[in-house]
N, C-alpha and C positions, 0 to 999 in steps of 0.2 A: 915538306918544310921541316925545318930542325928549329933549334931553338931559337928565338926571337927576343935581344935583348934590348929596353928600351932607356935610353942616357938620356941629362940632359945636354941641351945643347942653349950657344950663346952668344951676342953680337961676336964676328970676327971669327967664329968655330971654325976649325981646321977641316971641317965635311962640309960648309955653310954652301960650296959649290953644289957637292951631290944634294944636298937640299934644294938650290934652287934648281938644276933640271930637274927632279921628281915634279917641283912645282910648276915647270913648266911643263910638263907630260898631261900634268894633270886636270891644269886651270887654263893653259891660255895657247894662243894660236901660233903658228911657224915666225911669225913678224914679230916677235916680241923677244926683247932682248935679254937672254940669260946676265949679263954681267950689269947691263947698264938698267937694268929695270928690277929683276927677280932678286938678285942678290942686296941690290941696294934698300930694298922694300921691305924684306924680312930683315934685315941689318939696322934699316930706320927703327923696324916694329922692336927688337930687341933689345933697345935704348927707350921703351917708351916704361914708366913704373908700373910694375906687379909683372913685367914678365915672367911669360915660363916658356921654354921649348922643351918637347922631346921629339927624339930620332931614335926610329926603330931600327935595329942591324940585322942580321943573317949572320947563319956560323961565319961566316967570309969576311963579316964588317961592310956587307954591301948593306945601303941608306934604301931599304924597301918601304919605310914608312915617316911620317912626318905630323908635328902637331905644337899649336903654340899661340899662345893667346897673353892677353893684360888686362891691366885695370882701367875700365871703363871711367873718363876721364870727364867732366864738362868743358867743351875746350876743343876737344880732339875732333879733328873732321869727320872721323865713321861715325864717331857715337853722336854727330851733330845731325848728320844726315840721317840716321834712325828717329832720333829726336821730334825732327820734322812730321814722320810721320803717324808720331805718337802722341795720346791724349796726356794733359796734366795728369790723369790716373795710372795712367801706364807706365809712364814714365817716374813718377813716383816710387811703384811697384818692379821695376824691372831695372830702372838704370842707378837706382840708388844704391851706393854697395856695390858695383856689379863688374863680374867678370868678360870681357868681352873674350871669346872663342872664335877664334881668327882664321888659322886654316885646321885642315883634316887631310892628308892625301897618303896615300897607298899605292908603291907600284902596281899596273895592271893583273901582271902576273901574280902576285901575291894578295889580291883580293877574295874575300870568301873564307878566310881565312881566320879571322876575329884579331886579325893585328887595328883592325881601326876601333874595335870596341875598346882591347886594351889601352891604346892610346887616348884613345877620348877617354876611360876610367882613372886613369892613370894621373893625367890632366888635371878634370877637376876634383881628384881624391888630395892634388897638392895645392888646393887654393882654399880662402878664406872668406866668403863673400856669400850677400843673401841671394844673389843669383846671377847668371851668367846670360847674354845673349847673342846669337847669331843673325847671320844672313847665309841665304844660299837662295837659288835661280827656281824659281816656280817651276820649270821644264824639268829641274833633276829630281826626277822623283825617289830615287834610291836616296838621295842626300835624304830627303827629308821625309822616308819612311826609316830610316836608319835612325835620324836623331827621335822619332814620334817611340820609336821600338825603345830608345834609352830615358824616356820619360821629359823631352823637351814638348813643350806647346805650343802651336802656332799662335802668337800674338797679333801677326797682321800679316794679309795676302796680297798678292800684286801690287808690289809698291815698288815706285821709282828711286829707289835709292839713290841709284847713282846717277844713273839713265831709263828713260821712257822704252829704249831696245830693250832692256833685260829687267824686268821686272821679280822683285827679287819676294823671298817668304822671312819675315820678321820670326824669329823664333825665341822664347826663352824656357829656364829650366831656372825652379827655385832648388836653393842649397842650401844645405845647412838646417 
């Protein structure tokens, strides 16, 4: 690997393509539509306030990594759905001020690498908030031995976020 530089990136990015296949390598299955779902999702997310993206390059300017989060809104459907399944303390504690941390992906190939710690460092070294929180899938255990290793906390386990199929791990990390 040579060097690894990381831009930001923004509704309408002239790479927002290669972004969304990384994303779909990453997160989602053959049936799921690069233009009409991936692109439009990240495109919505980067209209939403406090955005940030970054995209990691290769000498080549090939998009081997990806990362990009906002400001946790009341109002907004993820942070309604986490909401649910959080106490009046937690919620106090975690969604006040807070930065939501969206995606994380990494080509395969360039895993192991420390491009996902820089990007995640990277990330919330450019936000201003008491804390940030995540979801990822109780089954990905690398997801969330990766974020426990960067000092995130599990806030709440097996919950239905979205769906009763994939029960997700509630994570946060205070900042600041």
């Amino acid at each position: 690997m040579g060097n690894i530089k990381i831009d930001d990136f923004y509704h309408r990015d002239p790479d927002i393509e290669k972004i969304a296949e990384l994303y779909c390598v990453t997160f989602l299955t053959d049936n799921y539509s690069m233009e009409e779902n991936a692109i439009k999702n990240i495109n919505k997310h980067a209209n939403y306030e406090g955005f940030i993206g970054l995209k990691a390059n290769d000498d080549d300017g090939n998009i081997v990594g990806f990362t990009y989060g906002y400001t946790s809104l009341p109002g907004q459907f993820y942070r309604e759905k986490i909401a649910e399944h959080l106490s009046e303390e937690d919620i106090k504690t975690w969604l006040f001020n807070c930065f939501e941390f969206v995606e994380l992906a990494v080509l395969p190939s360039y895993r192991r690498l420390g491009i996902a710690s820089k990007l995640h460092h990277a990330l919330l070294e450019s936000v201003n908030y008491n804390s940030a929180v995540l979801t990822t899938g109780m089954e990905n255990r690398p997801a969330i031995n990766f974020y426990r290793k960067h000092g995130w906390e599990m806030i709440k386990k097996d919950v239905p976020v979205i769906s009763e199929d994939n029960l997700q791990a509630i994570m946060g990390k205070a900042l600041n």
